[in-house]
C-alpha positions in Angstrom: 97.1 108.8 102.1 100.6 108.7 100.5 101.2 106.2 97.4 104.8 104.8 96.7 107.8 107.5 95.9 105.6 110.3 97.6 107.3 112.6 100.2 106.1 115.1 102.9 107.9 117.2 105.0 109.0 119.4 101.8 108.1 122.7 103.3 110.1 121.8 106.3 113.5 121.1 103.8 112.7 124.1 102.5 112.2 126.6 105.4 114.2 125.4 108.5 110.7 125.3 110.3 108.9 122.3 112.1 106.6 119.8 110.1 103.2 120.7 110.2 102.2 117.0 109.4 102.8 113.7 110.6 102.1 110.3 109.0 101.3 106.6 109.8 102.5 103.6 108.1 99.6 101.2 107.5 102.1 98.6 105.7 105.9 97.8 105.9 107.1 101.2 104.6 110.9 102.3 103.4 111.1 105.5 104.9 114.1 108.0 103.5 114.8 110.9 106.1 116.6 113.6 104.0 117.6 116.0 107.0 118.0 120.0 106.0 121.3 120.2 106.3 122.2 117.4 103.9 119.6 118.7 101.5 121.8 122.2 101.7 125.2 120.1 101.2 123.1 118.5 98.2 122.1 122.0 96.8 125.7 123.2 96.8 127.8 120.4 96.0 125.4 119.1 93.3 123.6 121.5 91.3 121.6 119.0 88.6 120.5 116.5 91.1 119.3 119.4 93.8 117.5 121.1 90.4 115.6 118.0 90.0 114.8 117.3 93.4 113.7 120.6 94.0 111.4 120.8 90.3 109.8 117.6 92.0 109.1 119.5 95.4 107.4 122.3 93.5 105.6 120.5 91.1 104.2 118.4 94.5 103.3 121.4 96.1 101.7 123.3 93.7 99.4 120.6 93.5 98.7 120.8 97.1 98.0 124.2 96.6 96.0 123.6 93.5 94.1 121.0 95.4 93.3 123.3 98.8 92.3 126.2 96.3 89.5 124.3 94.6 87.9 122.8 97.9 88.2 126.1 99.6 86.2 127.3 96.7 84.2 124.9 97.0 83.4 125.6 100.4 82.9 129.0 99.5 80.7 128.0 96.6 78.4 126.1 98.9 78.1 128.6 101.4 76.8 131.6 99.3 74.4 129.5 97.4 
């Protein structure tokens, strides 16, 4: 479930590749589609915005990482006890 001012789709920005994920408004949503190639215009043409933007999109998805890690674990955990 997404809250207000999250994103998905980052790894996508990132890599070129397809999203993995797809998402479902349950309430009137504003939806921002930032398409790769504008994001690379934005990383050349404006290097302090595109640093922030991308510190955000790191931050997000080393949580996400963070997150998977401990339930995998946690998995793991309860399957060797």
């Amino acid at each position: 479930m997404l809250k207000e001012n999250n994103f998905y789709g980052e790894l996508s920005i990132l890599d070129g590749r397809s999203h993995s994920a797809s998402v479902e408004a349950v309430e009137d949503t504003k939806v921002l589609i930032l398409h790769k190639r504008s994001m690379d215009k934005l990383l050349n043409e404006n290097p302090v915005t595109a640093f922030n933007i991308l510190r955000a999109m790191t931050i997000e998805i080393c949580e996400l990482l963070r997150q998977m890690n401990a339930k995998f674990m946690d998995m793991v955990n309860y399957v060797w006890e």
